[in-house]
C-alpha positions as CSV (number, residue, x, y, z in Angstrom):
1,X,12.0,14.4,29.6
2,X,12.0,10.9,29.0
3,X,8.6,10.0,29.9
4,X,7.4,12.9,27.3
5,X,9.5,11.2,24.8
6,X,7.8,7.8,25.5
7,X,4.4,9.6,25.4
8,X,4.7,11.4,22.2
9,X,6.1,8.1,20.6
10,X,3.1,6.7,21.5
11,X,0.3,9.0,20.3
12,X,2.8,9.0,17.3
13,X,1.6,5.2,17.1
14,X,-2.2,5.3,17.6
15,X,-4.9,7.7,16.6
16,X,-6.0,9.5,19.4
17,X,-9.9,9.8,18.9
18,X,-10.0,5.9,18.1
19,X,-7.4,4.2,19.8
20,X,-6.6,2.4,16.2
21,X,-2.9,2.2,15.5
22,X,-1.8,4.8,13.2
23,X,-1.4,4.2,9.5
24,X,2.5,4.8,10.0
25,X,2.5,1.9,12.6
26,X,0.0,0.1,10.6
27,X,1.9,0.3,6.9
28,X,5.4,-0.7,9.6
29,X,3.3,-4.2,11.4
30,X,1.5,-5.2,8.0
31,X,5.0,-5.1,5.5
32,X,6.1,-7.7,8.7
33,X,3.3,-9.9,8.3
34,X,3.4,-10.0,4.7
35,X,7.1,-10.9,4.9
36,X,6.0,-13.8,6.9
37,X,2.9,-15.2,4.5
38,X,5.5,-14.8,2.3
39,X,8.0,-16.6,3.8
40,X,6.0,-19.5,5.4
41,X,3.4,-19.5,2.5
42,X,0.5,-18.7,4.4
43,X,-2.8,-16.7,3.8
44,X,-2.6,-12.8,4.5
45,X,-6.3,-11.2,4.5
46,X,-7.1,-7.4,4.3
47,X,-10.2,-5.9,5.3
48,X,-10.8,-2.0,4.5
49,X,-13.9,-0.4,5.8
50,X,-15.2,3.1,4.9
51,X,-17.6,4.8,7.1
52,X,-20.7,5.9,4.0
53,X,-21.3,9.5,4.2
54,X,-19.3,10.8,7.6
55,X,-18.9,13.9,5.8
56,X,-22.4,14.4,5.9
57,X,-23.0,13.3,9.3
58,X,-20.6,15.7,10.5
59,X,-22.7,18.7,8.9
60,X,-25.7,17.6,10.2
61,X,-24.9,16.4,13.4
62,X,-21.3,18.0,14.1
63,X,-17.8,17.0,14.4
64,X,-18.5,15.8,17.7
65,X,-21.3,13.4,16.7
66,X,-19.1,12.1,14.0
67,X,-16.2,11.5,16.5
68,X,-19.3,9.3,18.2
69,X,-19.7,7.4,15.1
70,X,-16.1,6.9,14.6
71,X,-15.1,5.7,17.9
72,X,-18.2,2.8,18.3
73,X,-17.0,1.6,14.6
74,X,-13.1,1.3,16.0
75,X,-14.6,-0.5,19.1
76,X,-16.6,-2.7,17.1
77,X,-14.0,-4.2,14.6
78,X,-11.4,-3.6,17.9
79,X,-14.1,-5.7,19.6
80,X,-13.8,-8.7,16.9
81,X,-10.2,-9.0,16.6
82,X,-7.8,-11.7,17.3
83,X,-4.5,-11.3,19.2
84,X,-2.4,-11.2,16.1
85,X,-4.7,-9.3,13.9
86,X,-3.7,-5.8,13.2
87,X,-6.2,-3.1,13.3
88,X,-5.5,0.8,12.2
89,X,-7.1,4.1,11.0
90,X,-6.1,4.4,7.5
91,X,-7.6,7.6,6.7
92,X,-10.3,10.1,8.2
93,X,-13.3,7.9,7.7
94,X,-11.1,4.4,6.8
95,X,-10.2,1.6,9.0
96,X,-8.0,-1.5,7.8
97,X,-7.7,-4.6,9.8
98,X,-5.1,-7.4,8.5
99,X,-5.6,-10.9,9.0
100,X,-2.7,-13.1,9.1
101,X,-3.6,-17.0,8.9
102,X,-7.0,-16.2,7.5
103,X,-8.4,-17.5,4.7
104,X,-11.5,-15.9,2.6
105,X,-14.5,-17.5,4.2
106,X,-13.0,-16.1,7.8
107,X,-12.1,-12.7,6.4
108,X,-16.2,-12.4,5.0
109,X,-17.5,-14.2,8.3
110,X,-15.4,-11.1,10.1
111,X,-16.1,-8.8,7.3
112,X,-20.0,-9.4,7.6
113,X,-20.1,-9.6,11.7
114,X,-18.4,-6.2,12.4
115,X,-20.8,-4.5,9.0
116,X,-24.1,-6.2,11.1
117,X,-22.6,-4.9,14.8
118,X,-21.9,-1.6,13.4
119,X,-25.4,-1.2,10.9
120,X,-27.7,-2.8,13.7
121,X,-26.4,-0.1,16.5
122,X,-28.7,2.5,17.2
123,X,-26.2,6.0,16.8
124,X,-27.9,8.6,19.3
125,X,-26.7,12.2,19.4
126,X,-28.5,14.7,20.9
127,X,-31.9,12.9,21.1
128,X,-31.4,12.6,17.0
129,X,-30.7,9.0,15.4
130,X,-27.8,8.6,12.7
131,X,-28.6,6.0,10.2
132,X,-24.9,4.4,9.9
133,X,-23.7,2.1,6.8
134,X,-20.1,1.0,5.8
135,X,-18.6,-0.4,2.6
136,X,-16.2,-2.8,3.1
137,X,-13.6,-4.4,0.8
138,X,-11.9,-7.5,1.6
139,X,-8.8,-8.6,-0.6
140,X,-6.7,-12.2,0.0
141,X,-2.8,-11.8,-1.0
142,X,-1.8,-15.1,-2.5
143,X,0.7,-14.0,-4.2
144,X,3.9,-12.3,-3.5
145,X,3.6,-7.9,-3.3
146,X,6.5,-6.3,-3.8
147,X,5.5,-3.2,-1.6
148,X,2.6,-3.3,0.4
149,X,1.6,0.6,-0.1
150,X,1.0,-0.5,-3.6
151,X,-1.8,-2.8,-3.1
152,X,-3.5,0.4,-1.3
153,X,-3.1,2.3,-4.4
């Protein structure tokens, strides 16, 4: 009984299909980081990246070819990460990485490698290429938030 306990806490943390954290465990290890940029005065960096048009690939190419999409963008910002960098699915087509310690040339150098890994691949599904492009936003908290959720509003 135990172990299921342990293993249903655990999907409870990460999304299955990407192996991202979870945006409960996500909102839980970012309000600790920002407590600590706060505290210590340091830089706190947010990338949020938006798969363009996944509805649309999952019409034309199905769910499962979407899931294929999905999972090489998780590996590829998973792929870039430091050790203290947190990285989660924020939504059905959304990933957010936070950056503690990072300043805004780092968060664009990241920001721009993981857009050029992910838009160079070549996305094969069933003998059929997806074209695959991502927005990205990037936003440095220098000053003090007094909820984190709000800055996602």
């Amino acid at each position: 009984m135990e172990k299921a306990r342990e293993i249903a806490h655990q999907i409870s943390l990460t999304d299955e299909l990407t192996q991202a954290y979870s945006r409960r465990l996500f909102f839980e290890l970012a309000a600790e980081e920002l407590t600590r940029a706060k505290r210590y005065q340091r830089p706190f960096a947010i990338i949020l990246l938006d798969i363009d048009h996944l509805a649309q690939i999952n019409q034309t190419y199905g769910h499962l070819g979407g899931d294929h999409v999905l999972r090489f963008c998780s590996e590829a910002c998973q792929s870039n990460l430091r050790v203290q960098d947190i990285f989660a699915r924020y939504g059905g087509e959304e990933f957010v990485l936070v950056l503690p310690e990072t300043d805004l040339e780092g968060t664009l150098t990241m920001a721009e490698r993981i857009r050029r890994q992910i838009e160079t691949h070549v996305f094969v599904w069933e003998s059929q290429i997806i074209q695959v492009t991502i927005s990205l936003g990037v936003a440095i908290l220098k000053r003090a938030l007094h909820h984190l959720r709000n800055s996602f509003a």
